[in-house]
C-alpha positions in Angstrom: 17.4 16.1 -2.2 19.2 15.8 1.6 20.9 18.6 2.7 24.6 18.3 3.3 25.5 15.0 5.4 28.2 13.6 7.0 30.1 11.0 6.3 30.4 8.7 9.7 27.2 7.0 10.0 26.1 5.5 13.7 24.1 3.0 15.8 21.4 4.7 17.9 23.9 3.0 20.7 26.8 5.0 19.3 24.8 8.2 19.2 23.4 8.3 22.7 27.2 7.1 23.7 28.4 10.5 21.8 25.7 12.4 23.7 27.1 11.6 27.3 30.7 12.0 26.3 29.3 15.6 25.1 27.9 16.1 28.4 30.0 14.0 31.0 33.7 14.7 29.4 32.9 18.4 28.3 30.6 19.9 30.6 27.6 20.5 28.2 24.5 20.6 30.2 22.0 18.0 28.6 19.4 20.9 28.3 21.5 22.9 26.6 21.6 20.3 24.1 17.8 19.7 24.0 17.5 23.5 23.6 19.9 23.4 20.5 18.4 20.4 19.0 14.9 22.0 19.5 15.9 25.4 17.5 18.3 23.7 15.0 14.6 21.9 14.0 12.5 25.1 14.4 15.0 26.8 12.2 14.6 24.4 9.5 11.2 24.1 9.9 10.5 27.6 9.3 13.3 27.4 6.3 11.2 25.0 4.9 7.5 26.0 5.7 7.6 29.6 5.6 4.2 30.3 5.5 4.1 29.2 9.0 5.2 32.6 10.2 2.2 34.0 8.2 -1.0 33.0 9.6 0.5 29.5 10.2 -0.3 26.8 13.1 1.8 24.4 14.7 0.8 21.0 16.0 3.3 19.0 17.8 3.0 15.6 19.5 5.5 14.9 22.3 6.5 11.6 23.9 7.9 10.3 27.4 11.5 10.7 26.8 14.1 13.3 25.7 12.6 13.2 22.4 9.4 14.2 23.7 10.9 16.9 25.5 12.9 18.6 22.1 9.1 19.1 21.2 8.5 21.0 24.1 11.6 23.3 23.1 10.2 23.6 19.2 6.9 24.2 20.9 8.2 26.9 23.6 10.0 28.6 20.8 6.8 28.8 18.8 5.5 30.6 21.5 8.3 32.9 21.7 7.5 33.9 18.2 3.7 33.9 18.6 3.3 31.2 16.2 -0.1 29.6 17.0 1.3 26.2 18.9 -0.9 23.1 20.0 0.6 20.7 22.0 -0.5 17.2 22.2 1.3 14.9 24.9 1.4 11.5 24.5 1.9 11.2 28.4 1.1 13.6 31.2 3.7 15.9 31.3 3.6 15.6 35.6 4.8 12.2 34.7 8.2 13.6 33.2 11.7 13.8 34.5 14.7 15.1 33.7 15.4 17.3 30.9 11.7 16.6 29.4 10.3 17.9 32.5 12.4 21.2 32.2 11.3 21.7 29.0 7.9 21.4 29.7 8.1 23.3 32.8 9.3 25.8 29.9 6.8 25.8 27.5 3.9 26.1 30.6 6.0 29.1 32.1 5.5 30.7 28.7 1.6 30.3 28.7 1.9 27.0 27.0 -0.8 24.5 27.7 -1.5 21.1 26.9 -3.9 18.0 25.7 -3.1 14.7 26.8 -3.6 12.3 23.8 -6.9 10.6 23.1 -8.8 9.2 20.3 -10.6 12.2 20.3 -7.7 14.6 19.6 -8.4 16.3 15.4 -5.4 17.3 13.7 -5.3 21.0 12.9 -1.7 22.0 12.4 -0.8 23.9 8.8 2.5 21.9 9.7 2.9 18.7 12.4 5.7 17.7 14.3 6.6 14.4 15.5 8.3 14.5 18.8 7.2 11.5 20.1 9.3 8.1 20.1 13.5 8.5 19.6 16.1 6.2 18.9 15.2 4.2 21.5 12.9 2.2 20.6 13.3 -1.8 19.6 10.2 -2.8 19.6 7.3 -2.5 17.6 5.0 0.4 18.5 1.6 -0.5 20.3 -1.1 1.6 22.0 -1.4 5.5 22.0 1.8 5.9 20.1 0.7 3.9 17.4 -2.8 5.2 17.2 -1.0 9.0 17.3 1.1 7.5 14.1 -1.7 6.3 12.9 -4.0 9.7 12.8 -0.9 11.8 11.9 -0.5 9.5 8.6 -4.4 9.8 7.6 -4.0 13.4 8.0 -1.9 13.9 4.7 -0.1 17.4 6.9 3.2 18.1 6.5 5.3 16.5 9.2 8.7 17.4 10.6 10.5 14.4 12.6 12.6 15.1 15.2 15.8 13.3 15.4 14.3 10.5 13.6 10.2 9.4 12.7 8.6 8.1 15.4 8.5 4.0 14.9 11.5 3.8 12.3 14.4 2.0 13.7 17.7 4.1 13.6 19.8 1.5 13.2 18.4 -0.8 10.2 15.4 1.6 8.8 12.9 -0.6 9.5 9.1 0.5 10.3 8.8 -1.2 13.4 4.7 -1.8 13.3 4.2 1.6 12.3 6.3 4.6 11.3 5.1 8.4 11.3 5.7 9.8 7.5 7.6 12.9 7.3 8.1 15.6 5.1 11.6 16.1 6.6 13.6 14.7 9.6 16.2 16.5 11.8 18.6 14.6 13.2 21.7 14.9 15.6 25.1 15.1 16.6 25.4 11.7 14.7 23.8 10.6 11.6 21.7 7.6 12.2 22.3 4.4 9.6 18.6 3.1 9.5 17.6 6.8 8.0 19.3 6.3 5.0 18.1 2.4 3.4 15.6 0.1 3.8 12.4 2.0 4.5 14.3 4.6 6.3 14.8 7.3 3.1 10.8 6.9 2.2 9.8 7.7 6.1 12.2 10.4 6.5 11.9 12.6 4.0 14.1 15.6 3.2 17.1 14.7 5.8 18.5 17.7 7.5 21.8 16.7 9.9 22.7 19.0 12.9 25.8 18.5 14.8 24.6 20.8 18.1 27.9 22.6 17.7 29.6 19.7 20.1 33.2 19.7 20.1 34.7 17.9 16.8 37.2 15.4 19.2 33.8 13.4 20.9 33.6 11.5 17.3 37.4 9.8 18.1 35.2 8.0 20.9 33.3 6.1 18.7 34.3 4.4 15.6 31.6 4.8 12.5 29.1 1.8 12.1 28.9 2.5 8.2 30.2 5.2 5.9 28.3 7.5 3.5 29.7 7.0 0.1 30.2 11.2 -0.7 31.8 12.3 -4.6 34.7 14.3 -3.0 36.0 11.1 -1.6 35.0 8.6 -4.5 36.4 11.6 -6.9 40.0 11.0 -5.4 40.2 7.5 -6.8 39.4 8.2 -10.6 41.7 8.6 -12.9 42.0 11.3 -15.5 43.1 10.0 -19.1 46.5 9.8 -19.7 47.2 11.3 -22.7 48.7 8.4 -24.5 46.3 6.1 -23.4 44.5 3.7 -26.6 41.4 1.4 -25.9 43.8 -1.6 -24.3 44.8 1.1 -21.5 41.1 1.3 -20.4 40.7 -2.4 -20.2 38.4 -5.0 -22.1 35.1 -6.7 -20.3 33.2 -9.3 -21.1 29.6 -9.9 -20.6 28.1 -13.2 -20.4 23.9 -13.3 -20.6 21.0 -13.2 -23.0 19.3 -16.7 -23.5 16.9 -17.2 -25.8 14.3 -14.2 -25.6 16.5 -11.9 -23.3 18.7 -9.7 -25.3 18.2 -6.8 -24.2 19.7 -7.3 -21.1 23.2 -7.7 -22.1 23.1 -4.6 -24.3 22.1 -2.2 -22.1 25.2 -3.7 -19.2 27.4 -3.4 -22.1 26.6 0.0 -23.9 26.5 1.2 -19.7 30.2 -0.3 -20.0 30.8 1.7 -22.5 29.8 4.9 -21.0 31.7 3.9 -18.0 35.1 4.6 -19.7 35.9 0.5 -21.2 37.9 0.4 -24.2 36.3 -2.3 -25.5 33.3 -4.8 -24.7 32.7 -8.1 -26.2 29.3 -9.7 -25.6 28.8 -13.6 -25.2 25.5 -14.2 -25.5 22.9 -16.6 -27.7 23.6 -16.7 -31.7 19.8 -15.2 -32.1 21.2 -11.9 -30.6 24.2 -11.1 -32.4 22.5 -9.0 -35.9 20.1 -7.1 -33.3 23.3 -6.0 -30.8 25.3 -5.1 -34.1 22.8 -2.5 -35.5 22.0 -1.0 -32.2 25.3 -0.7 -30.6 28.0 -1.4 -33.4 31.1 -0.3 -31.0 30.2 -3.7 -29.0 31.9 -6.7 -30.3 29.1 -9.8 -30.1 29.6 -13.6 -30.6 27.6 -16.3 -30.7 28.1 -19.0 -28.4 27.0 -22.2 -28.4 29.0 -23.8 -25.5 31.8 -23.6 -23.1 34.3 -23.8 -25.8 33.1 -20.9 -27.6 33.4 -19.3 -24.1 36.7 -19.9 -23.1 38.3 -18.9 -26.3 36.4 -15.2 -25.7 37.8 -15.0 -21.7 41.4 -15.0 -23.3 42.9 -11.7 -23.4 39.7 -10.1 -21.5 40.1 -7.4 -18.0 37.3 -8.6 -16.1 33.8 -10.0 -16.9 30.2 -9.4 -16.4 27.8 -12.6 -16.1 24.3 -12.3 -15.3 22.0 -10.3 -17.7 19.1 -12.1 -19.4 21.5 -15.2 -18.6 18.6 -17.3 -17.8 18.7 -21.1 -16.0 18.3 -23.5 -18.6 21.8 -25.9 -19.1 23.5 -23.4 -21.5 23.2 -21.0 -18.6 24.8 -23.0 -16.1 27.3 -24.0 -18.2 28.4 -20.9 -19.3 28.3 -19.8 -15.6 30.4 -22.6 -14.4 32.8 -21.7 -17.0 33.5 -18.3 -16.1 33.7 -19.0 -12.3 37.1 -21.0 -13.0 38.3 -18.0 -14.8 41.1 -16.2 -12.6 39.6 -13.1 -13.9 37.6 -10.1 -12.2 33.4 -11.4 -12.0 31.0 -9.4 -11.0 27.9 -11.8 -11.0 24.3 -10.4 -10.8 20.5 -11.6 -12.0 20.4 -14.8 -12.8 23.6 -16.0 -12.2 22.7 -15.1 -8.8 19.8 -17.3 -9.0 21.9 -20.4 -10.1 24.3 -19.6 -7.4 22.0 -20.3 -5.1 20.0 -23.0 -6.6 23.7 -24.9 -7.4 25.5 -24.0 -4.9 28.4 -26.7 -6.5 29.1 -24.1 -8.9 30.8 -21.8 -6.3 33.8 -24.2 -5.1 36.3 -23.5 -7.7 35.5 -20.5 -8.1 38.6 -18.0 -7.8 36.6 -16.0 -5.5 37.8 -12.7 -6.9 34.3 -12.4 -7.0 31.9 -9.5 -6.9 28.1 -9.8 -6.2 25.1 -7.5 -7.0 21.8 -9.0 -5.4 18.6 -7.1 -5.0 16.2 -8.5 -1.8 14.8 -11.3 -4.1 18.3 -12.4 -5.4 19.7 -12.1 -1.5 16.9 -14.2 -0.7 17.5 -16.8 -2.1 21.3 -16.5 -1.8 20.7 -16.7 1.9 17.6 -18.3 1.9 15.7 -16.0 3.9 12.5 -13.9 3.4 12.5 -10.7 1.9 11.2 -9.3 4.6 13.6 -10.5 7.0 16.4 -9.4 4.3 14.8 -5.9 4.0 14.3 -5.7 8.1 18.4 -5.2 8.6 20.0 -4.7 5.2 23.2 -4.1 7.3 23.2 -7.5 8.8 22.2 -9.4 4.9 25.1 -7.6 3.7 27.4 -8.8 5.7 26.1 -12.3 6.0 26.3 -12.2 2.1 30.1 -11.5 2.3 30.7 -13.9 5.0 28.5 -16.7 3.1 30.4 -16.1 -0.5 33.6 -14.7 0.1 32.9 -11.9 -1.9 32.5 -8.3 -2.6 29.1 -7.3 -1.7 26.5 -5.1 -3.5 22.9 -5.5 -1.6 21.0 -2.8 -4.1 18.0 -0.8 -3.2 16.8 2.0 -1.3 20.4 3.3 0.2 22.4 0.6 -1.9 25.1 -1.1 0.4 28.6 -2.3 0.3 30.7 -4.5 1.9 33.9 -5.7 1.6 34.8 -7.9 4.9 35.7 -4.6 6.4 33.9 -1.8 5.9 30.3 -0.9 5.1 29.4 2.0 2.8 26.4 3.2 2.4 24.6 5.0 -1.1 22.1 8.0 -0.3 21.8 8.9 -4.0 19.0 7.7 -5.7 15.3 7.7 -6.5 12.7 5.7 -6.9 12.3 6.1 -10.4 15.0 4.1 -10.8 12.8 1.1 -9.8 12.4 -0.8 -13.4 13.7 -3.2 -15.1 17.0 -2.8 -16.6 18.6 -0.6 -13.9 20.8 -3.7 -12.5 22.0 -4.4 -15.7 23.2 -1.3 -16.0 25.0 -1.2 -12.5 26.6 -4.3 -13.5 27.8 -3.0 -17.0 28.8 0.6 -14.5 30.9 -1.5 -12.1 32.3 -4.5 -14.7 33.7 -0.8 -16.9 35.4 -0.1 -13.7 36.9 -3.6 -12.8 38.1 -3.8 -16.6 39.9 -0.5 -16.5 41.7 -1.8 -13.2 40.0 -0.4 -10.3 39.6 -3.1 -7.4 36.8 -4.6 -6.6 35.9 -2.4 -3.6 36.8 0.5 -5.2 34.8 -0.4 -8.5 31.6 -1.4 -6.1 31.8 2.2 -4.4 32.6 4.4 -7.8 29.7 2.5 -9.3 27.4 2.1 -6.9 27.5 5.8 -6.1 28.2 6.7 -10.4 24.8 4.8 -11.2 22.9 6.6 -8.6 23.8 9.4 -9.2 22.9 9.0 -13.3 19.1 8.5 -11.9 19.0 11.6 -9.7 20.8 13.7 -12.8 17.8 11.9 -15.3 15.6 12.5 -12.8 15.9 16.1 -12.1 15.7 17.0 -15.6 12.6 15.0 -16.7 11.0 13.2 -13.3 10.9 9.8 -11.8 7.9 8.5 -13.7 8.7 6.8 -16.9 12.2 6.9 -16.5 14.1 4.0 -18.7 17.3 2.3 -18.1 18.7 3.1 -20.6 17.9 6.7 -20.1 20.9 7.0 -17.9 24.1 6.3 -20.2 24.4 9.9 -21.4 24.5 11.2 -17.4 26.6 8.3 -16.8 29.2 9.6 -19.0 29.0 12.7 -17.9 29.4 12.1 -14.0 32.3 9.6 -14.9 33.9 12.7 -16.5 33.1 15.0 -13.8 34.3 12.8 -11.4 37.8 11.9 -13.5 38.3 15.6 -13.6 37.5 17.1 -10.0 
């Protein structure tokens, strides 16, 4: 679990822009703030490792560049402590300048020495740190540096990153060639986008955020890139029970799937409905499913449909509707689809209406576009026909292509889960991977189609559910692990986070 974040998420641009105001418009002297940003890490470093201070060794590899040279701090600090330190520099330190070179001049004045980096250099620390490559870097990592990453990795130590792991970009959480894996990351004065999705949560770690203690007003100098979705904020916009209410106050969804074989889809978006706060949920699905829906989930209201008549007589009177789950791509599934797209109702569209969506792309122009869309990297592949790879490489900028392309509210779902309306983006740090099975999406969609039925806007109901689902997983998680965990294990913590959040 992270420690406390912030909210206001940055470029590495933004952040080194926020570092000179700090210096150049309020005096701070730039080793000053390498000297805080090297003992906010020791700190939590020995928070975290404690046995480091009893018989303990350090190891820590330092780069070129400021980064390197918050090492050099952690490392003089171990010395001030007498905590066994080896330094390995990744250049000759007579090669630095600036603030680097202070802090090395530090750490030798101490009593400090070091080993220039070789092939030949054996990892000995109880507990690494990675002070080699900052925010700086756009390309992908070649030579020593890779090498270094390379031999930390094998090693299996525990690894603190400074500011961010050496290799990861900062401002998409890509591994760019190769990425150091840490145990925990420290980061500063602003909180970095890339560490929190794409690959950027499994190379960080444990995130730890330190402002430096620089004034509050340098963050009116920069507006956020992105914005962490946090409960205190999403809490605001739920709405307690009124105490008149009756199930027509809290909206009625439809959800549109299940072709032949694929039942179990809808059920689980429609029970997670449920859970969500609807007061009611009709299921359109195939006429095989309706006797197996009835006797698991008798409180959901299932018909048979055969075509788009049958459909159209089931959107009348509905909030909002869900269309997607087990929907499959045979004719009944387009059809149904192209039928619910000329609704002037709510859709959130996911799974395989995604897929048709892309594969028909006729189906989309008369659609109301009061639209909201929940792809995974596969799904936003083919929606934007790109590779996975290129969609995982900047999630920010598939996001907002996704948006741009469909007119829509957009959900790009995985690791740190992103939202984007045409305006803002928000970002999801709950979340774990042991919510990577089948079935999860389904029940996102039946989270966020709840909240769309019961009135909330489409940006709102991406955000509450987004951040509501995630949640669920790292309540089912932390009370019986990752592995194993089911979909449908999360509708009882569903329910109870709505609640919690309804009544904060």
């Amino acid at each position: 679990m992270d420690e406390w974040l912030p909210e206001a998420l940055y470029t590495a641009e933004q952040v080194r822009h926020l570092d000179a105001v700090a210096i150049n418009d309020y005096h701070i002297n730039g080793f000053e703030l390498m000297k805080r940003a090297g003992q906010a890490a020791f700190d939590r470093m020995l928070e975290r490792w404690p046995a480091l201070a009893r018989g303990g060794t350090l190891q820590v590899f330092c780069g070129a560049g400021n980064n390197g040279g918050d090492g050099y701090v952690i490392a003089s600090l171990a010395r001030q402590r007498y905590l066994p330190v080896r330094v390995i520099a990744l250049k000759n330190p007579d090669e630095l300048t600036g603030d680097a070179l202070r802090a090395w001049h530090w750490f030798r004045d101490l009593g400090g020495s070091t080993e220039v980096w070789s092939r030949n250099v054996t990892i000995t620390g109880t507990v690494l740190v990675d002070a080699m490559l900052g925010t700086g870097l756009s390309g992908e990592v070649r030579g020593d540096y890779r090498d270094a990453i390379q031999m930390i990795n094998h090693s299996q130590r525990p690894v603190l990153a400074v500011d961010i792991p050496s290799g990861l970009s900062a401002d998409t959480g890509a591994a760019l060639g190769a990425a150091v894996q840490a145990a925990m990351t420290v980061t500063f004065i602003g909180l970095k986008q890339g560490l929190l999705t794409g690959a950027g949560p499994r190379y960080c770690g444990t995130l730890n955020f330190a402002s430096l203690a620089v004034p509050d007003d340098i963050y009116s100098q920069e507006l956020p890139a992105s914005h962490l979705l946090r409960e205190q904020e999403l809490a605001a916009l739920v709405r307690p029970r009124l105490a008149d209410a009756n199930k027509g106050t809290h909206g009625h969804l439809l959800v549109v799937g299940g072709d032949e074989g694929m039942g179990g889809a809808v059920v689980m978006a429609a029970e997670a409905a449920l859970r969500t706060g609807a007061g009611l949920v009709t299921v359109a699905t195939r006429e095989e499913h309706v006797d197996a829906i009835n006797a698991r989930c008798p409180e959901i209201m299932t018909r048979g449909v055969q075509d788009t008549d049958d459909l159209n007589r089931l959107i009348t009177g509905k909030s909002a509707v869900v269309i997607g789950p087990g929907l499959g791509q045979s004719d009944w599934s387009k059809a149904l689809l192209a039928s619910i797209l000329q609704s002037d109702l709510p859709i959130l569209a996911d799974a395989d209406a995604l897929n048709l969506m892309a594969e028909e792309g006729q189906l989309l122009d008369s659609t109301s576009r009061a639209l909201l869309m929940t792809p995974h990297p596969g799904e936003a592949s083919r929606l934007l026909q790109e590779l996975i790879p290129d969609i995982q490489a900047n999630r920010f900028a598939a996001v907002r292509q996704l948006q741009q392309q469909y007119g829509c509210v957009a959900v790009l779902k995985g690791a740190g889960s992103l939202v984007y309306d045409g305006e803002t983006v928000s970002l999801c740090g709950a979340g774990n991977p042991g919510m990577a099975v089948a079935g999860m999406g389904d029940v996102l969609s039946g989270v966020i189609g709840s909240l769309l039925a019961q009135g909330y806007d489409m940006v709102q109901a991406a955000k509450i559910g987004v951040w509501l689902h995630a949640a669920a997983g790292d309540d089912c998680a932390a009370e019986a692990g990752q592995i194993g965990m089911k979909a449908s294990d999360l509708l009882p913590y569903i329910r109870r986070r709505v609640n919690q959040l309804a009544n904060a």
